[in-house]
C-alpha positions, 0 to 999 in steps of 0.5 A: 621659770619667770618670776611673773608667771606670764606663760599660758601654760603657767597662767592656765593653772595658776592664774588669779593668784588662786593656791588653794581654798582658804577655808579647807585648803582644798587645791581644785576651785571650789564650786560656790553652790550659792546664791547670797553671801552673808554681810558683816554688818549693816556698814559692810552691807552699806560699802558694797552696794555703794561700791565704797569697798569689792566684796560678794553680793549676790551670784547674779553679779560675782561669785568665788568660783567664777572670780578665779576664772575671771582672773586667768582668763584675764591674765591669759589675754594680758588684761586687767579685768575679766567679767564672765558671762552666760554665753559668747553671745551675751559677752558679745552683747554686753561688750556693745551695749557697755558702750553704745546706746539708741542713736549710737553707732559702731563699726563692725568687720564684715568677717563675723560669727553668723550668730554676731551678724543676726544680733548686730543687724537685727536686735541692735538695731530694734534697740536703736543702735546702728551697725556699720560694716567695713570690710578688713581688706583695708583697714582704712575703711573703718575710718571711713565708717565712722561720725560724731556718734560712733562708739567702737570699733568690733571684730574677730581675731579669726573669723569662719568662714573666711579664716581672714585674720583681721588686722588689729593694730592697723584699725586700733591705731585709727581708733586711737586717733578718735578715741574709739575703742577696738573690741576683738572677738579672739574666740577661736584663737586664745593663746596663738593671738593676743589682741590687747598686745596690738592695740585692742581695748577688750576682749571677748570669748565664747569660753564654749569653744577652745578655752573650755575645749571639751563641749559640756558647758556654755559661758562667755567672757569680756577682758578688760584690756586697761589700755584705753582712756574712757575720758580723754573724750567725754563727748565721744564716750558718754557713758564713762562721763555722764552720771549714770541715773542707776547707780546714785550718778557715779561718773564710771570712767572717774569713780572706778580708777579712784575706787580701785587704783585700776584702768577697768572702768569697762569690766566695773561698769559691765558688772554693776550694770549690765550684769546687775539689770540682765541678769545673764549670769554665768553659773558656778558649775559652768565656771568650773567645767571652763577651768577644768579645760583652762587648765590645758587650754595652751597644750591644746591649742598647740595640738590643734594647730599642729593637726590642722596644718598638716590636714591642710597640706593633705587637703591641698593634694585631693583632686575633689577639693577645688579650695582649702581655706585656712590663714595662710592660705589667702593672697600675700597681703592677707597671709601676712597677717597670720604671720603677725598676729598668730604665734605659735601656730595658725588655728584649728579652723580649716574650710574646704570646697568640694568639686561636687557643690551641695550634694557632695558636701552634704554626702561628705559630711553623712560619710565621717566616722570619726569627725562629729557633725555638729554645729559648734568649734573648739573641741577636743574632737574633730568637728564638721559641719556643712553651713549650706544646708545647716547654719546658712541654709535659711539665707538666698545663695547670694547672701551665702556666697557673701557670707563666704559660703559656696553649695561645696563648702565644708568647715572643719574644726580640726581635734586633737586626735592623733592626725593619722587617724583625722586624716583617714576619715576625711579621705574616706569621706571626701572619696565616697563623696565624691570618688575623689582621687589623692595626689602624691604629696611632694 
């Protein structure tokens, strides 16, 4: 085994240089039930705050349980520091309020989460801070999005519904050229995808979904990828070079490489900052309940993959489903994408068209007996869900169809259930559904 440990299989169980808990050598992370931590002496007490020395404050801004998790998760994204987070959503939010304030802008994918899409055009926008969107068919219309006050650049790895890979290094490269940052939402492909290889300067996840796996705890992560020069210009990046009034005037692109020897000024400031004044802490037990599914996060994936691809080429042969959307399954220029950026398998995420429009995905979906319905990704089980009536139904139909979204079309979030059985209950769906009939797969 490497000596550096870098295996996702490894760093899952290892990860953050946790061995066992120093006080009782107890080899499972400890859940620090905690909310204060007692200081050494006034001196102590006085480093801290002042950030003159990294220790435990308060379980609103850090906590030892929490610590481990944010060490794997930031060694299983290959960056240098990782902030945990109350949800995928908060991690979201704080990753563009950590750079981006009223008057600013950044430029987003069109691909995005629903929920993303509600917070970028909406919240952000009573705060004063302007969402552009481009769309990642070409990456050279983020270049075209941007002016003198644009902050970063924002995506998904693997957006639903249309299961698009985004061409990371292509608009990380542009963002180079104008020290704007690249910031991937890799939610639904952790361990196949790693953004920060290609360019990405942070990394954000709804550890809900696949890093959890097993749909009990909500939390949410931000990877600080250390790749990115917060000061090489100030008037591009004024938060990392102004002197921040909240904390005695610190400079954070200056004075954090200087405290800790380390690029991650974004994950410091997010911390001290952001977590310190919102408060949208993640508790202690969902930090446990994340690690517990950390732990087979690279064998599961794995699986999930393995089960979606094969669901795929059946899906492909059903006379009722007139589309099969998934990575590879899009023009050249697209699935090409998949080949470079997904290794070791193309992601859990398939959606499909019905013949039948609305009624028969909603009757497709009332007919499962194995897949659940429910509005989430990334766990364990076989997850489906009808966004025409569910997630999307509060928009027109032709705000539907832009997000990607037809009357028939279902989203699958294929388990790791044994594929046989996965298989037998879609067919079954899809033919009281709709009466479909299967062709003979070649």
């Amino acid at each position: 085994m490497s000596t550096k440990r870098n295996h996702p299989e490894t760093i899952a169980l290892h990860g953050g240089d946790y061995r066992s808990d120093p006080a009782t050598n107890a080899v499972a992370v400890p859940i620090y039930r905690t909310t204060s931590y007692l200081f050494k002496d006034t001196d102590q007490a006085a480093n801290l705050f002042a950030l003159k020395e990294f220790g435990n404050i308060y379980t609103r801004i850090m906590n030892p349980t929490n610590d481990v998790l944010e060490k794997r998760v930031a060694a299983l994204e290959g960056g240098l520091a990782c902030l945990t987070v109350a949800s995928g959503q908060t991690a979201s939010t704080f990753a563009i309020l950590n750079v981006a304030q009223s008057g600013d802008n950044i430029v987003s994918s069109t691909d995005l989460y629903g929920g993303t899409v509600a917070l970028f055009t909406h919240t952000l926008k009573k705060l004063g801070i302007e969402v552009r969107y481009a769309d990642p068919a070409d990456p050279k219309n983020f270049e075209k999005a941007i002016d003198d006050k644009t902050r970063a650049f924002y995506a998904e790895t693997l957006p639903n519904p249309y299961l698009r890979v985004f061409p990371i290094q292509e608009v990380a490269d542009i963002g180079k050229k104008y020290n704007i940052p690249l910031i991937v939402d890799n939610t639904a492909a952790p361990v196949i995808c790693k953004p920060i290889e290609h360019g990405a300067a942070v990394v954000v996840h709804s550890l809900t979904k696949y890093i959890a796996g097993h749909g009990t705890v909500v939390g949410g992560s931000i990877v600080d990828g250390g790749n990115f020069d917060w000061t090489a210009d100030p008037k591009r990046q004024p938060l990392f070079n102004e002197p921040d009034a909240s904390y005695g005037g610190a400079v954070w692109g200056k004075v954090v490489p200087e405290l800790t020897g380390a690029n991650v000024a974004f994950a410091v400031r997010a911390r001290v900052t952001l977590l310190r004044d919102i408060g949208a802490a993640l508790s202690p037990d969902n930090a446990f309940g994340v690690i517990q599914g950390l732990e087979t996060v690279a064998l599961r994936m794995k699986q999930h993959c393995s089960n979606a691809e094969k669901v795929v080429e059946f899906l492909k042969n059903h006379d009722e489903v007139t589309k099969v959307i998934y990575p590879t399954e899009h023009d050249k220029n697209i699935a090409d994408r998949a080949e470079k950026y997904l290794k070791g398998g193309k992601g859990g995420l398939v959606g499909i068209e019905l013949k039948g429009g609305l009624d028969a995905g909603k009757k497709f979906i009332d007919s499962l007996k194995l897949l659940y319905h429910v509005a989430n990704i990334g766990d364990a089980r076989s997850l489906a869900i009808h966004p025409a009536s569910t997630t999307h139904s509060q928009l027109t139909p032709e705000e539907q169809l832009k997000a990607g979204v037809t009357p028939g079309y279902v989203r699958l979030a294929i388990g790791i259930e044994h594929v046989d059985d996965i298989i037998e209950d879609i067919e079954q769906a899809l033919n009281k559904s709709s009466k479909g009939t299967l062709k003979a797969v070649s």
